[in-house]
Phi, psi and omega in degrees: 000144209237132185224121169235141143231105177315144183209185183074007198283193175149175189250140179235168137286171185265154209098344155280201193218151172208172186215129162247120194243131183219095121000079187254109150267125182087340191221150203234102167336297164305353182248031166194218196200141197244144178254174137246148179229143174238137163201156195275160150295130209050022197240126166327120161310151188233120158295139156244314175215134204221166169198123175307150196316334198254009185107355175268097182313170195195139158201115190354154179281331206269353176245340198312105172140311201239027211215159171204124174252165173165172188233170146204133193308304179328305165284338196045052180247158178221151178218151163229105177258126186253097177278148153074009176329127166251156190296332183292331166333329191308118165180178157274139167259114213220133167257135172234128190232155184293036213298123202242206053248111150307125205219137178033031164169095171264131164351078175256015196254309210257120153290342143347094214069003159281131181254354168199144176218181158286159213264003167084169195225115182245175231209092197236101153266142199246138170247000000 
């Protein structure tokens, strides 16, 4: 049974940081690809940022430049580490993951086809 569970969310000011973490049970980081996803109240989940079985990081226009996706196999953790934060950030964060194998690009836009996800972690930014 595939268990991701999240962690790090917390309120910050803007311009600050957090680092996020999803916890993978059951599931092995080399046979699919992992998204992060976001969502606001009254808003569609958003992909934000993913990464592929080989490792090809992906991200939004609106985190690109501030947002590091990664993994580390050794821990079977996926991070999202956010720099540089803005009140629009604000939403709950959910790791998701793909059964793949994806090789230089996993799906991050559609929550469509995520075959498991966290139960999320939220991320309240203040300006």
């Amino acid at each position: 049974q595939v268990h991701l569970v999240e962690s790090g969310g917390g309120s910050v000011q803007a311009g600050g940081s957090l680092r996020l973490s999803c916890v993978a049970s059951g599931y092995t980081f080399s046979t699919g690809c992992m998204v992060w996803f976001r969502q606001a109240p009254g808003k569609d989940r958003e992909g934000v940022s993913s990464i592929s079985t080989d490792g090809r990081p992906a991200y939004a226009d609106s985190v690109k430049g501030r947002f590091t996706i990664s993994i580390d196999n050794a821990k079977n953790t996926l991070y999202l580490e956010m720099n540089s934060l803005k009140p629009e950030d604000t939403a709950m964060y959910y790791c998701a993951a793909r059964s793949g194998p994806w090789y230089g690009n996993c799906p991050r836009t559609q929550p469509q086809g995520v075959d498991y996800w966290g139960q999320g972690t939220q991320v309240t930014v203040s300006s």
